[in-house]
C-alpha positions in Angstrom: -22.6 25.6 -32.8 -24.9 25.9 -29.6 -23.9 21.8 -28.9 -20.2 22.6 -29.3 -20.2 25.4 -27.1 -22.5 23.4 -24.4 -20.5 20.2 -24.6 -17.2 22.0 -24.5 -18.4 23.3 -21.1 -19.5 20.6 -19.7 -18.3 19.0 -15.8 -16.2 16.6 -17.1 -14.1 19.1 -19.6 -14.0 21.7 -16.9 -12.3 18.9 -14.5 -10.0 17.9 -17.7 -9.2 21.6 -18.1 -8.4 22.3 -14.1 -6.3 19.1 -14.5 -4.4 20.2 -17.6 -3.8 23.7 -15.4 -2.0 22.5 -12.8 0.0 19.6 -14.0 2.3 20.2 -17.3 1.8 17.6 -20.1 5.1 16.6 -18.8 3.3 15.8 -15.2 0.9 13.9 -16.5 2.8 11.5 -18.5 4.8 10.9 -15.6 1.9 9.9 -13.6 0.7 8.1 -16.2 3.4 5.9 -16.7 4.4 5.7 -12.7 0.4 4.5 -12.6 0.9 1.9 -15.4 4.2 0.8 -13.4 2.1 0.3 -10.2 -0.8 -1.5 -12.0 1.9 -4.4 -13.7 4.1 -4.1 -10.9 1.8 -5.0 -8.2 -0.9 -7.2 -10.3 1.9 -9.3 -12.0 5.6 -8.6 -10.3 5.0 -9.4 -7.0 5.3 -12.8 -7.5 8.7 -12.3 -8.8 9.7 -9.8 -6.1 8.9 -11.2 -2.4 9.4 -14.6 -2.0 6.7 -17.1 -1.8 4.4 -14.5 -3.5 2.9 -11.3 -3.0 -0.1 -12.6 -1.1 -0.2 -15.1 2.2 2.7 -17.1 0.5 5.1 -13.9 1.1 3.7 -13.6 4.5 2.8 -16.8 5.9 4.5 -19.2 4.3 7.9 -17.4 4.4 8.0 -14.5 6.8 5.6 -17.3 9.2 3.8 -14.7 10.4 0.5 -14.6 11.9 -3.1 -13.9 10.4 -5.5 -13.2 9.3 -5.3 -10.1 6.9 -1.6 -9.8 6.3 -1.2 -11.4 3.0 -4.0 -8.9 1.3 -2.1 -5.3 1.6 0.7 -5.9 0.0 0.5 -4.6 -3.6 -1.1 -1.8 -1.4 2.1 -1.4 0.1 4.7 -2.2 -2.7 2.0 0.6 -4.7 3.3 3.2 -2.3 6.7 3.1 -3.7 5.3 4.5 -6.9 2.7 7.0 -5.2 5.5 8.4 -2.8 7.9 8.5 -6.3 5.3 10.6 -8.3 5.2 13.0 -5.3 8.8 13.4 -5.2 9.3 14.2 -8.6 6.2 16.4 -9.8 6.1 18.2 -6.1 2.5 19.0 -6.3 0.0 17.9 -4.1 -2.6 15.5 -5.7 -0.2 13.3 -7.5 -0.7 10.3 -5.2 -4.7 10.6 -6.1 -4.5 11.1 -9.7 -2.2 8.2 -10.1 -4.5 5.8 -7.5 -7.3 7.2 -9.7 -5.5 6.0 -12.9 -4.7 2.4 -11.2 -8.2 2.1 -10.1 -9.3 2.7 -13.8 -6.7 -0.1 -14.9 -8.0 -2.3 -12.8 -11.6 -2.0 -13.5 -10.8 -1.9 -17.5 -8.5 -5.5 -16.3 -11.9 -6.9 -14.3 -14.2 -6.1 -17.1 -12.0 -7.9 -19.7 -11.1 -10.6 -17.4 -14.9 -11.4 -17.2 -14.8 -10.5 -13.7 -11.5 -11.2 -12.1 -10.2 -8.5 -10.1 -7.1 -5.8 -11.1 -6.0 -2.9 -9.1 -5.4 -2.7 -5.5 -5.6 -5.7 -3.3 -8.2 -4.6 -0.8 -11.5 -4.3 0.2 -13.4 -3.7 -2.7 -16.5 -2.9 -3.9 -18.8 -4.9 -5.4 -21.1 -4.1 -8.5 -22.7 -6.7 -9.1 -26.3 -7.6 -9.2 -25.7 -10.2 -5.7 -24.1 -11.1 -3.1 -23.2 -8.3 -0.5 -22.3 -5.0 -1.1 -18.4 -5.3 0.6 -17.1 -8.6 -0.4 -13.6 -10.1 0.6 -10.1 -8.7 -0.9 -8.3 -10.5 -2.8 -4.4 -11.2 -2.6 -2.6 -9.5 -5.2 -4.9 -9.8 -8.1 -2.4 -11.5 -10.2 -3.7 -14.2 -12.0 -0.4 -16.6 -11.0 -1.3 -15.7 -7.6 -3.8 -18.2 -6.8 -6.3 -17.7 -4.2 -5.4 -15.7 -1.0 -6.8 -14.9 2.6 -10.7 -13.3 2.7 -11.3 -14.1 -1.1 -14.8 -14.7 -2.1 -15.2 -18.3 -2.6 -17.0 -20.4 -5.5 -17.0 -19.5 -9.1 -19.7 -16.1 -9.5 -17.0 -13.5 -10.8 -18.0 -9.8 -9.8 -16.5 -6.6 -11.2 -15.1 -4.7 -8.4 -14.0 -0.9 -7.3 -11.6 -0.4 -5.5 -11.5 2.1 -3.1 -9.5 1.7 -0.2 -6.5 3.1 -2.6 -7.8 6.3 -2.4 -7.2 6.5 1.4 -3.9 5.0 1.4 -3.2 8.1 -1.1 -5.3 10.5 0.9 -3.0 9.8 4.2 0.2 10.0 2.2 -0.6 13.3 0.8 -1.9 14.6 4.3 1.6 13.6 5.4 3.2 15.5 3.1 1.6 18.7 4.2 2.1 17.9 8.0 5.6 19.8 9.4 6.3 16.5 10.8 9.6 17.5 10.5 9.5 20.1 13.3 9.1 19.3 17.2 7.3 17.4 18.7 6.3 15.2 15.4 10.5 14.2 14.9 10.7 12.6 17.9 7.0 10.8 17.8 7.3 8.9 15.2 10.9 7.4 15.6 9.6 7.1 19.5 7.0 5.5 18.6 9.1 2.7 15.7 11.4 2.3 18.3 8.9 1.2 20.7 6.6 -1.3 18.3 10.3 -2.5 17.2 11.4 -3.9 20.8 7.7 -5.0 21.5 8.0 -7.2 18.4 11.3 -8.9 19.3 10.4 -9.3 23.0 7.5 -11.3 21.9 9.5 -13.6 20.1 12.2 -13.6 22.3 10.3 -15.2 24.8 8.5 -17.8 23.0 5.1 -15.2 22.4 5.4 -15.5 18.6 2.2 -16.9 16.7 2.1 -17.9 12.6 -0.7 -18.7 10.8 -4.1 -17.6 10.2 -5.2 -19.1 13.4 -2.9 -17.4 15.7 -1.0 -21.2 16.5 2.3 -20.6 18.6 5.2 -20.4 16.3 6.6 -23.8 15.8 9.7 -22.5 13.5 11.7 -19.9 13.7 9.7 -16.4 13.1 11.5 -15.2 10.8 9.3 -12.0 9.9 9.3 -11.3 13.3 12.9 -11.1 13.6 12.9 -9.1 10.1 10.0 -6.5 11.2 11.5 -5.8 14.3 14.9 -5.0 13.1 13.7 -2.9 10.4 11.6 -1.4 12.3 14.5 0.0 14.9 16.4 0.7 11.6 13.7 2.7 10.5 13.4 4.5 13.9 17.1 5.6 13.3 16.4 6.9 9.8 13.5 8.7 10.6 15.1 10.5 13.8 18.1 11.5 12.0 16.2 12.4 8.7 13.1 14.1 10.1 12.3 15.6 6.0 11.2 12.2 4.9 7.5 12.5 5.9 6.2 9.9 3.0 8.3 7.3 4.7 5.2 7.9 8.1 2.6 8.6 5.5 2.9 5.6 3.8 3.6 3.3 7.2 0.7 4.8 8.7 -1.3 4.7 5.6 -0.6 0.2 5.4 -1.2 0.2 9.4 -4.8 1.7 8.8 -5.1 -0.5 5.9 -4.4 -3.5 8.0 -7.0 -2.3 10.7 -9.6 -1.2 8.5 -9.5 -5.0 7.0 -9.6 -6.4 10.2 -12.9 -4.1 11.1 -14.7 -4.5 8.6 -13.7 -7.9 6.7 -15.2 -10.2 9.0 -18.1 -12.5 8.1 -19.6 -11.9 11.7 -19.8 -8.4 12.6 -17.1 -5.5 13.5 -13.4 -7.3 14.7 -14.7 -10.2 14.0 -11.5 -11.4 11.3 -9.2 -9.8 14.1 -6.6 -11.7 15.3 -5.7 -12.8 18.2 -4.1 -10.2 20.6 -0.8 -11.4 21.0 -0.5 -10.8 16.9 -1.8 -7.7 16.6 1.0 -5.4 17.6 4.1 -7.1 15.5 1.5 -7.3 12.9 0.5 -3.3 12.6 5.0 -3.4 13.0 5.1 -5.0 10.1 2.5 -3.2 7.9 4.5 -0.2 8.9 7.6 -1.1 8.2 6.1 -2.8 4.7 4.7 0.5 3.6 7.8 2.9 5.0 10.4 0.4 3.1 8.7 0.9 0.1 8.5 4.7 0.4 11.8 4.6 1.4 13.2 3.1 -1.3 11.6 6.2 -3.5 13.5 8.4 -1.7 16.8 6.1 -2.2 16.6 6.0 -5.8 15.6 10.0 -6.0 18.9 10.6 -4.1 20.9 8.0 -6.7 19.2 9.9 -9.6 20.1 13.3 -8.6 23.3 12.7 -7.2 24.3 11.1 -11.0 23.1 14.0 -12.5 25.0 16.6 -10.3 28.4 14.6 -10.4 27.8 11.5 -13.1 26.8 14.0 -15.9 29.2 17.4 -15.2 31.8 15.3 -14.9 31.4 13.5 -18.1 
């Protein structure tokens, strides 16, 4: 009796308990399967989704835009669309991290069957292992089909690895959503500042200033993800100023720009900045993480209008 009573108050039921409190069993089988969504979705679909793959294919070989880093956020970024999804249907603060929680258990259930290999967030991870350093390279999308990607480890040791860098990309999504950046003077920052990284990005390739590759080369073909990030970016700008309520859309754009920066910082092999590129690449490049992460929160709030408009009309109707 005494070991029931003890174990039945123990840390880790008290958190299952405070968990079962504030989300309904309903709640939490909708995070559950938004989190098994963004785990297939961004380990496996990617490659069926963007063209030329979810890692440096997509961006480099495709978009021909520059490097390094930009081919390792994007199941980050396509992850936001579920994240931004689970907040707009439960309405509860903490979603985001209890479903990043869930992929980051996914993924290191995938590594450890996988002998190794990486699921989960493309990212910085980290590594538990008994060698080799304690950060190691990310790796593209995780997907098996991938293939290998910009700042993955090299030669054939496999290491189990945490992500964590999820948990931040969550974190600032969530923050967003308690901000009133709907009120002044936040409306008119943000769209302000879009606006502004849009026109930068099109000047530069407008006059000749675009670079592709991971070596920062001039742009020997037509930049077409310049072209793209720009537009959508002024698109975005509009959307954002006329629509001030969608804070997720910022969260999430801000939370792939710091993404990109923190890889930059910290993924080099010699020192801080050292896997920055070159500085001609870095503003249409923190444009397009942006705009990746703010499409793909956007698109949430698309198909949350489609549903709820088919329930008020499609369904009375019928």
């Amino acid at each position: 009796m005494a070991i029931t009573e003890a174990s039945s108050s123990s840390p880790a039921n008290n958190w299952l308990e405070k968990i079962r409190g504030y989300f309904t069993w309903q709640d939490l089988v909708i995070i559950l399967v938004l989190a098994v969504l963004a785990f297939l979705t961004g380990n496996f679909g990617l490659n069926y989704v963007l063209p030329g793959g979810p890692g440096s294919g997509f961006v480099h070989g495709f978009l021909k835009l520059p490097g390094p880093g930009t081919g390792i956020f994007n199941v980050s970024a396509f992850t936001c669309l579920w994240l931004v999804l689970g907040l707009l249907i439960i309405k509860k603060p903490g979603t985001a991290l209890l479903i990043v929680v869930l992929i980051m258990i996914f993924g290191l259930a995938f590594s450890l069957a996988m002998g190794g290999h990486q699921g989960g967030f493309s990212s910085m991870n980290r590594s538990i292992s008994n060698s080799g350093s304690a950060v190691q390279g990310p790796e593209g999308g995780g997907a098996p089909s991938g293939g290998p990607s910009e700042g993955a480890p090299e030669g054939g040791e496999q290491r189990i690895r945490l992500d964590y860098l999820g948990l931040v990309v969550a974190i600032i999504i969530e923050i967003s959503g308690l901000i009133a950046l709907e009120k002044k003077p936040w409306r008119y920052i943000f769209p302000a500042f879009l606006a502004l990284m849009g026109v930068i990005t099109l000047a530069l390739m407008l006059t000749d200033n675009a670079k592709m590759g991971e070596n920062g080369a001039a742009a020997t073909v037509f930049p077409l993800g310049y072209a793209v990030t720009g537009l959508l970016a002024l698109c975005l700008a509009v959307i954002l100023f006329m629509y001030p309520d969608g804070k997720y859309i910022i969260g999430a754009g801000c939370a792939e720009m710091f993404y990109l920066a923190f890889c930059w910082t910290f993924n080099g092999t010699s020192g801080l900045f050292s896997w920055a590129p070159v500085a001609l690449a870095i503003p249409p490049l923190l444009t397009f993480a942006f705009v990746f992460g703010a499409v793909a929160a956007a698109i949430s709030y698309g198909g949350i209008l489609l549903w709820n408009t088919y329930t008020r009309y499609g369904i009375n109707k019928a």
